[in-house]
C-alpha positions as CSV (number, residue, x, y, z in Angstrom):
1,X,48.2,28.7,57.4
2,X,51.4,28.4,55.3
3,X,51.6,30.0,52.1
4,X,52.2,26.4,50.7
5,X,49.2,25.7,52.3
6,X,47.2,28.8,50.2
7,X,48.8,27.6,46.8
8,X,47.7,24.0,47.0
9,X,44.2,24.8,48.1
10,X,43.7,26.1,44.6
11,X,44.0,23.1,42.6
12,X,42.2,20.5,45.3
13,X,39.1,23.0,44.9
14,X,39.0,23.0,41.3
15,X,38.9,19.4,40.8
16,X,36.3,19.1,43.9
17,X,34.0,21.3,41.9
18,X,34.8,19.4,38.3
19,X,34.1,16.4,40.1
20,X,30.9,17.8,41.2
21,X,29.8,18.9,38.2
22,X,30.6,15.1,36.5
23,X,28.6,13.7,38.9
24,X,25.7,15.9,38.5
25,X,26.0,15.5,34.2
26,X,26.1,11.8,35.4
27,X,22.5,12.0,37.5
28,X,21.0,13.5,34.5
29,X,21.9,11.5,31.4
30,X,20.5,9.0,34.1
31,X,17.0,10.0,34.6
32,X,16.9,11.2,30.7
33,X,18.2,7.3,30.2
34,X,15.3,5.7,32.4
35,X,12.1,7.8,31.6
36,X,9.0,6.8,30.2
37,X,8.8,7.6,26.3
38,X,4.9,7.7,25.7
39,X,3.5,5.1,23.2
40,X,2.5,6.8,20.3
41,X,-1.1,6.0,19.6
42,X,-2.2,5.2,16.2
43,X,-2.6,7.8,13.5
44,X,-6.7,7.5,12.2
45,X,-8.2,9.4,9.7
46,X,-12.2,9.2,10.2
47,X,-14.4,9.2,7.0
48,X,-15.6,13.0,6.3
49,X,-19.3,11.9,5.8
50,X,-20.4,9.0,7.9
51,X,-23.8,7.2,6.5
52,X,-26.7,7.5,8.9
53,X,-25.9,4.0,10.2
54,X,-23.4,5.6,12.5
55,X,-19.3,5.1,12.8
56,X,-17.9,1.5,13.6
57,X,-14.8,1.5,15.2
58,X,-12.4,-1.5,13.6
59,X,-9.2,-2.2,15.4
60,X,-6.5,-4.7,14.6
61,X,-2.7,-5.8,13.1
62,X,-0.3,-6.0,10.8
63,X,1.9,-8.6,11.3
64,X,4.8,-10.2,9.0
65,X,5.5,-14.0,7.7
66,X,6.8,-14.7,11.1
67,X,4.1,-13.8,13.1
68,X,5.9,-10.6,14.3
69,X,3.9,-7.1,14.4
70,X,4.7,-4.1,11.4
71,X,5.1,-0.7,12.8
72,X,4.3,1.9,10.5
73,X,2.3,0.1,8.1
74,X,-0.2,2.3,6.6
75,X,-3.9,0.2,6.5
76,X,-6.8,1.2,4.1
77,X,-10.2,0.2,4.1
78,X,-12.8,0.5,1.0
79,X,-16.2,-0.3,0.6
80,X,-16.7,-3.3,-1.0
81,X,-19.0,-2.1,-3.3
82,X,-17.2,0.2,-4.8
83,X,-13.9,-1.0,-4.4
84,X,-13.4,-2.4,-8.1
85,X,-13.5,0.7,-9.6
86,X,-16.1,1.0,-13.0
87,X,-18.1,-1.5,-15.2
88,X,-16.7,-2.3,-18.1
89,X,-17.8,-0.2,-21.0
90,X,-17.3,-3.5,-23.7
91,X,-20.3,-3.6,-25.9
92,X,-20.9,-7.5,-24.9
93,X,-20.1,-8.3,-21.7
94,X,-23.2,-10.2,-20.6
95,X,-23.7,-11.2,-17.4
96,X,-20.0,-10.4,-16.4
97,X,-19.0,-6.3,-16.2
98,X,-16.3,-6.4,-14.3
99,X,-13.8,-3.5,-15.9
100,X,-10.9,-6.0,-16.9
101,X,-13.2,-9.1,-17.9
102,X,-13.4,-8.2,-21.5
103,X,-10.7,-6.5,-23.5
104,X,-12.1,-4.0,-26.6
105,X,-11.2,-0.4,-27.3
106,X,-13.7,1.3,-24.9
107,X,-12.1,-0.6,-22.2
108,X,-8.7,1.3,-23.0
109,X,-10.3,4.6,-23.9
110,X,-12.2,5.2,-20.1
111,X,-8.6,3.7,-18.4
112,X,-6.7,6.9,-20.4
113,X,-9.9,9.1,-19.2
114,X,-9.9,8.0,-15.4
115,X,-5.8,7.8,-15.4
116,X,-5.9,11.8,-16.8
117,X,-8.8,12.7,-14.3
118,X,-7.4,11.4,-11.4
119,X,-10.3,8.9,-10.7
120,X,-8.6,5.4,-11.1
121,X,-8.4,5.0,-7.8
122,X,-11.1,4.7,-5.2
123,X,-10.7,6.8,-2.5
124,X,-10.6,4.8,1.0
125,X,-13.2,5.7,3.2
126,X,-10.5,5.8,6.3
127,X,-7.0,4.7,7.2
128,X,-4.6,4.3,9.7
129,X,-1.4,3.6,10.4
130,X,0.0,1.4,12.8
131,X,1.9,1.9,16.0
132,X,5.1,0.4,17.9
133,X,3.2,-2.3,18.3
134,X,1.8,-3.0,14.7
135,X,-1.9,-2.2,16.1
136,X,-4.2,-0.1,14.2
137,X,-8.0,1.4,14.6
138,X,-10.2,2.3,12.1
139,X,-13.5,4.8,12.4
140,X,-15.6,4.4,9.7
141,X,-19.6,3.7,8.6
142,X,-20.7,0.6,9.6
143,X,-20.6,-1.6,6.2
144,X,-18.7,-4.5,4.2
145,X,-15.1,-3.1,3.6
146,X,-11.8,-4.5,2.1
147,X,-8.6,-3.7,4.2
148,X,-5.4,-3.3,2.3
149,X,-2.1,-3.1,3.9
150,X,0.9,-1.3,2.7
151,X,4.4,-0.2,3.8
152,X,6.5,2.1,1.9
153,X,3.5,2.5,-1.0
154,X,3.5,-1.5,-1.7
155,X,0.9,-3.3,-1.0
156,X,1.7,-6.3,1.6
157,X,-1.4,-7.6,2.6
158,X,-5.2,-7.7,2.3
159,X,-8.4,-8.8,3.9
160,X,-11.4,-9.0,2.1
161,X,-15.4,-8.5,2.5
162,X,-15.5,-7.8,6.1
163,X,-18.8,-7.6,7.5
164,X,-20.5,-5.8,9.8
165,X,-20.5,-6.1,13.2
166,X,-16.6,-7.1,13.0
167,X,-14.6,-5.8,15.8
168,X,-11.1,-7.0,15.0
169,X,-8.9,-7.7,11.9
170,X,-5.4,-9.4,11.1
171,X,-3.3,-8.3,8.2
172,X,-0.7,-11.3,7.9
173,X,2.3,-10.2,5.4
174,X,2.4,-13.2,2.9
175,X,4.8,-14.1,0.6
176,X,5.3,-12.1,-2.8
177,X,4.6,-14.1,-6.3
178,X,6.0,-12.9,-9.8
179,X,4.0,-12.8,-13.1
180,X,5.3,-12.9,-16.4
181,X,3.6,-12.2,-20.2
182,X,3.7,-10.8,-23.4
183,X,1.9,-8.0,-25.5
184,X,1.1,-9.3,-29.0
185,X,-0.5,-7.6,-32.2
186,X,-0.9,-9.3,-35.8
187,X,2.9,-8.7,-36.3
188,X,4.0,-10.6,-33.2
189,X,5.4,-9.0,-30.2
190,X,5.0,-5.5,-29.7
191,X,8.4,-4.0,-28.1
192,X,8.2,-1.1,-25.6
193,X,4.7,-1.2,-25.1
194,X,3.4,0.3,-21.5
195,X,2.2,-2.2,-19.4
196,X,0.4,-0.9,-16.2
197,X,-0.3,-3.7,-13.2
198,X,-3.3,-3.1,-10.6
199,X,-4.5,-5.0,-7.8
200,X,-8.2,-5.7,-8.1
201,X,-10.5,-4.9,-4.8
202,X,-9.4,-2.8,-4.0
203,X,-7.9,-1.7,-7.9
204,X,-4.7,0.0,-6.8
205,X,-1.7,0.9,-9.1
206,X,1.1,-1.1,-8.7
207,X,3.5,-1.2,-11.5
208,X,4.2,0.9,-14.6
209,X,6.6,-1.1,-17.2
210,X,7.8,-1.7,-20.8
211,X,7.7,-5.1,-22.6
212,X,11.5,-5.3,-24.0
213,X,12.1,-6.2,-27.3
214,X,10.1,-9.3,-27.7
215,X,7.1,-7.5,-26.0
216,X,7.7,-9.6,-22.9
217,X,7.6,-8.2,-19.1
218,X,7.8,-9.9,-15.7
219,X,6.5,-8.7,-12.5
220,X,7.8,-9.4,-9.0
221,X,6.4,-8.5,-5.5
222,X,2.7,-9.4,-6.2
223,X,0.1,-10.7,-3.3
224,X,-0.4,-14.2,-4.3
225,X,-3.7,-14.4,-3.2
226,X,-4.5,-11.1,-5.0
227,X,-6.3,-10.7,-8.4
228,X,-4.5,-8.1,-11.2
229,X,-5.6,-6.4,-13.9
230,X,-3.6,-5.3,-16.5
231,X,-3.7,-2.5,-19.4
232,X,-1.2,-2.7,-22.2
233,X,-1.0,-0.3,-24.7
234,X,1.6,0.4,-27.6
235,X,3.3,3.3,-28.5
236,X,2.3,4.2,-31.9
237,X,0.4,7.1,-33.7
238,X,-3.5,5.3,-33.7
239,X,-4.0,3.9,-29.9
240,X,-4.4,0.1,-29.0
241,X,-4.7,-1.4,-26.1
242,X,-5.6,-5.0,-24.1
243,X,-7.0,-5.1,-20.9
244,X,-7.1,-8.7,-18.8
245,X,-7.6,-9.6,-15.6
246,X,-5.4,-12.3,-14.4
247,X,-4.4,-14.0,-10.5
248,X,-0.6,-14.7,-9.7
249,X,-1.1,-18.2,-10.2
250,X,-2.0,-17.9,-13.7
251,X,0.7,-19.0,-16.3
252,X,2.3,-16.9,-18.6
253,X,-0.4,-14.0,-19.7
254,X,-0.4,-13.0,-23.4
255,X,-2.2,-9.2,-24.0
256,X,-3.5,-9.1,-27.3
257,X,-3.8,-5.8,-29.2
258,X,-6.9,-4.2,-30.4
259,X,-6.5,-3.8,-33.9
260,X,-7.6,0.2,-34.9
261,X,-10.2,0.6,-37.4
């Protein structure tokens, strides 16, 4: 063999093993391309103390306005019973003790004492979160339950008193509605009073505001087939507040403060 032969050699092997070495990078990125990814199954967090009735097993989906399923939506359920929250503390409310029913200074007193406590909110009795392909299940006591539906901490649908027995559920995203009102006292509006919006059964949080300089506020994003309570209260050195509970349908709302004795 020539010694032209020797030097060429060289070169022609290098690029037979880089050539090698693509094709075997290539074969790779293939089959990492083409496996199986493993659906991830549904995150469920199971009641701590199941009643003696035994655990029910619930399973359903979140889908949106046009019918398509919600990954990632985080689903709550409540008992129905307790979902509300507390009785109104008003002196006279008859027949009807629902917390927001009657506005009256006790009303606004145990809000401030259950918003300092932590105990506003009723604690769902499981939740779960829905997968790739918006489905969710739920272990929990057999019983009457509310599910509630949220993505990113709003709430975006709801299903009310379902019963027992019930073996599947469909959360259907619905359009949002806005509500608009005004906190009043003897004076007129009341400017920069805090307004605080919940969803009623299950009572849930949803927005903390100030009236501008009129004492109006506006609200956007609501269920419009939810109910809503709201608590206004002013800023000033004796407390006042107004409770009312109110649907999105319902025209402009007007919050009227109690006057301190």
């Amino acid at each position: 063999m020539s010694a032209h032969d020797n030097k060429g050699g060289g070169p022609r092997r290098y690029w037979l093993l880089a050539g090698g070495v693509l094709l075997l990078l290539l074969a790779v990125l293939g089959l990492l391309r083409f496996r199986r990814v493993p659906r991830p199954a549904p995150q469920v967090t199971q009641a701590e103390n199941p009643a003696n009735g035994g655990v029910a097993s619930l399973r359903g989906w979140v889908e949106d306005e046009g019918g398509f399923r919600v990954a990632g939506a985080r689903v709550l359920a409540f008992d129905s019973r307790t979902a509300r929250g507390p009785a109104s503390p008003c002196p006279s409310t008859g027949a009807d003790s629902r917390l927001f029913a009657q506005s009256c200074p006790e009303a606004g007193a145990m809000l401030e004492q259950l918003r300092a406590s932590g105990g506003l909110e009723p604690r769902p009795l499981a939740t779960a979160t829905t997968d790739a392909r918006g489905d969710f299940t739920l272990k929990m006591p057999a019983g009457n339950y509310h599910l509630l539906a949220e993505v990113r901490g709003r709430p975006v649908a709801v299903v009310r008193e379902l019963g027992p027995g019930l073996s599947q559920a469909r959360l259907a995203v619905t359009a949002t509605a806005n509500l608009s009102g005004r906190v009043v006292d003897a004076a007129g509006g009341v400017p920069h009073a805090r307004v605080t919006v919940m969803a009623l059964e299950p009572l849930r949080v949803l927005h903390e505001l100030e009236t501008d300089e009129t004492g109006a506020f506006q609200v956007a994003g609501l269920l419009p087939q939810a109910r809503f309570g709201l608590w206004a209260r002013a800023k000033k050195d004796t407390p006042s507040h107004a409770v009312a509970e109110v649907d999105a349908a319902s025209p402009k709302v007007e919050l009227v403060l109690d006057q301190p004795e």
